[in-house]
C-alpha angles and dihedrals in degrees: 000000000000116000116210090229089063085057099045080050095054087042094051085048089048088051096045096050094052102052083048090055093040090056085039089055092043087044093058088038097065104042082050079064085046096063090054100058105100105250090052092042089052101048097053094042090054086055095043091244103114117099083034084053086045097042086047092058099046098049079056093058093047099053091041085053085047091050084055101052088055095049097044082051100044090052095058093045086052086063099060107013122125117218122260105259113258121275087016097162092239101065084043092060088050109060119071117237123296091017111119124209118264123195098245095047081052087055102042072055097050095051093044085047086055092042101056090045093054094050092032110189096004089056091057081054110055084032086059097036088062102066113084093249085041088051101043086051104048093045087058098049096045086041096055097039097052080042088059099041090048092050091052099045091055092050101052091166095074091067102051093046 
């Protein structure tokens, strides 16, 4: 069954990882205000990069507030999470072959189980978004769609043409 110190461990990894996404989220926060001081402004804006520069860093935000979210969630769902039964298909389709599954690895399952279904689609999401190819993927589609929405805020006259 589950031991206490698997769950002290998972809680120790949830913690960690938020911290690291919260410093993360302040770091990005501050070289946002960066950008905005005038040398740096000018600068980008001399070389037509500012609003692609802009839209990077906020879909950086996003994902790293997204980050926390799930981590914040999954903390609280370690608390009071039940590990996957033995043998449950999913964790099997998870382990490579020849890995065995171990109880605290049935009970890391159990809270991300928990977590995805609280925050339902948007789970799958940030779940998604924080494997390298997820996260390549979902920086360029927020990057590119703040990109777009900033482009077309600051040239009003194409929509009323």
């Amino acid at each position: 069954m589950c031991d206490e110190a698997d769950r002290r461990a998972l809680l120790d990894h949830a913690a960690s990882q938020l911290r690291n996404w919260t410093t993360t989220a302040l770091a990005i926060a501050i070289v946002i205000f960066t950008v905005f001081s005038e040398g740096a402004m000018g600068w980008l804006n001399s070389k037509g990069l500012f609003d692609l520069v802009l839209a990077f860093l906020l879909s950086q935000m996003t994902l790293a507030l997204a980050r926390v979210l799930w981590y914040e969630r999954q903390f609280r769902e370690t608390l009071c999470a039940s590990p996957r039964a033995i043998g449950d298909p999913r964790s099997k389709a998870s382990l490579r072959e020849g890995e065995e599954e171990t109880p605290i690895y049935r009970l890391y399952a159990g809270a991300e189980d928990l977590t995805r279904r609280d925050l339902g689609h948007v789970g799958r999401i940030i779940d998604y978004s924080g494997y390298s190819k997820g996260w390549i993927v979902s920086s360029l589609i927020l990057t590119l769609s703040l990109y777009g929405i900033m482009y077309f805020l600051s040239h009003p006259v194409m929509w009323c043409a």
